[in-house]
C-alpha positions as YAML, in Angstrom:
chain: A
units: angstrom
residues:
- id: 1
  name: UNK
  ca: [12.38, 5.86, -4.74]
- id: 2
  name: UNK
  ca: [11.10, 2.86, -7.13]
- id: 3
  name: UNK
  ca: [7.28, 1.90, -6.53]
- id: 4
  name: UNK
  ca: [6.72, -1.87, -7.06]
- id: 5
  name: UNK
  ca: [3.27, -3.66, -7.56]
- id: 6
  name: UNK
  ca: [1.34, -4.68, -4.69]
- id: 7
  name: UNK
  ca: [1.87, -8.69, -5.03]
- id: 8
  name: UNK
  ca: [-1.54, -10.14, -6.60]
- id: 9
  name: UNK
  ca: [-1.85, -12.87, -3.83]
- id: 10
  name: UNK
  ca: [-3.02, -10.12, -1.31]
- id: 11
  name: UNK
  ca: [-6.15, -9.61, -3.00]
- id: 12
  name: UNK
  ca: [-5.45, -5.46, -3.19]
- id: 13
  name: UNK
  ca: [-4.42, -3.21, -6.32]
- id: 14
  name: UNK
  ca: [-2.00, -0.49, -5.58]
- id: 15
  name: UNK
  ca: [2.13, 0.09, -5.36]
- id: 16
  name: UNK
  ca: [4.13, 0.87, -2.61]
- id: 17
  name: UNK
  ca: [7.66, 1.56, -1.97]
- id: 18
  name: UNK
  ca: [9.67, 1.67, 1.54]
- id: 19
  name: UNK
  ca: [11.51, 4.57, 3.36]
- id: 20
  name: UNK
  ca: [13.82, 3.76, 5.95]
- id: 21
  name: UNK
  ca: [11.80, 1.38, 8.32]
- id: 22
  name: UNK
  ca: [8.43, 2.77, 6.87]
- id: 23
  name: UNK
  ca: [6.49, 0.73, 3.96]
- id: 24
  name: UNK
  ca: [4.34, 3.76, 1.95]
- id: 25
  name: UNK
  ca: [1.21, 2.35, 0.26]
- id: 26
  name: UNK
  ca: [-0.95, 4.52, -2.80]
- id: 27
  name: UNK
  ca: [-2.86, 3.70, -5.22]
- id: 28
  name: UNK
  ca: [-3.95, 5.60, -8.69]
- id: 29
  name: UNK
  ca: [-7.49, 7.72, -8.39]
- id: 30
  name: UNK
  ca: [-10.31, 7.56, -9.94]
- id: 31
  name: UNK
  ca: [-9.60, 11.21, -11.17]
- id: 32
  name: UNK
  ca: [-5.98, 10.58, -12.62]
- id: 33
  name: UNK
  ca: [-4.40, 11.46, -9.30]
- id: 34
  name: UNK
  ca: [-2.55, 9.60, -6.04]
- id: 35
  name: UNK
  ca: [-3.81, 8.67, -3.00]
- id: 36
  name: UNK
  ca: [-1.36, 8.00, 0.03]
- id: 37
  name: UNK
  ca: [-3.18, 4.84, 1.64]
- id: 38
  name: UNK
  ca: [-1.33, 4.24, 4.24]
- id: 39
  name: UNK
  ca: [2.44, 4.51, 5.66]
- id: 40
  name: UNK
  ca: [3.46, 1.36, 8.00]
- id: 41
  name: UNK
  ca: [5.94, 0.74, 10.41]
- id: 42
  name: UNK
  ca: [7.99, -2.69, 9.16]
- id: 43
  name: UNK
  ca: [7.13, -4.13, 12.56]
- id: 44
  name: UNK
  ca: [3.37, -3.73, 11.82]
- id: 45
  name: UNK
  ca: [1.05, -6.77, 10.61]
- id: 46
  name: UNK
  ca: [1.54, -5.74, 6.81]
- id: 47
  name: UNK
  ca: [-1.30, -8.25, 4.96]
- id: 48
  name: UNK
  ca: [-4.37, -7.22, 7.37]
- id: 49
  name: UNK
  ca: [-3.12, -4.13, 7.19]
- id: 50
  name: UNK
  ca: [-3.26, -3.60, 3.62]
- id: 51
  name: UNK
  ca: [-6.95, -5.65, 3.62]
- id: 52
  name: UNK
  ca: [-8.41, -2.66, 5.72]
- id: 53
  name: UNK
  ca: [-7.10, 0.44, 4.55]
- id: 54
  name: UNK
  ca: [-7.67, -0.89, 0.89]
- id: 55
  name: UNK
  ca: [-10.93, -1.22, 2.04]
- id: 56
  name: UNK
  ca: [-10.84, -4.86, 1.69]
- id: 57
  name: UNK
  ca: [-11.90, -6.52, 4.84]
...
């Protein structure tokens, strides 16, 4: 699976790539490593979404 840049316009930094129906959302750590942020259905309100578990409200 290919990772692509979160688009700038939604204000977050991170990559995600999708898996069947499911959009998979991680971003690098502070420490070197990766952090699973969050796995959504495609149904799911993706921008809010992304705003909250970023930590981005």
């Amino acid at each position: 699976m290919v990772s692509r840049p979160i688009p700038a316009s939604l204000g977050v930094q991170g990559y995600f790539f999708r898996y069947e129906k499911h959009f998979v959302y991680w971003k690098r750590l502070g420490n070197g490593g990766i952090g699973i942020v969050t796995g959504l259905h495609e149904r799911m309100h993706q921008i809010e979404r992304f705003r909250e578990d970023f930590g981005q409200s």
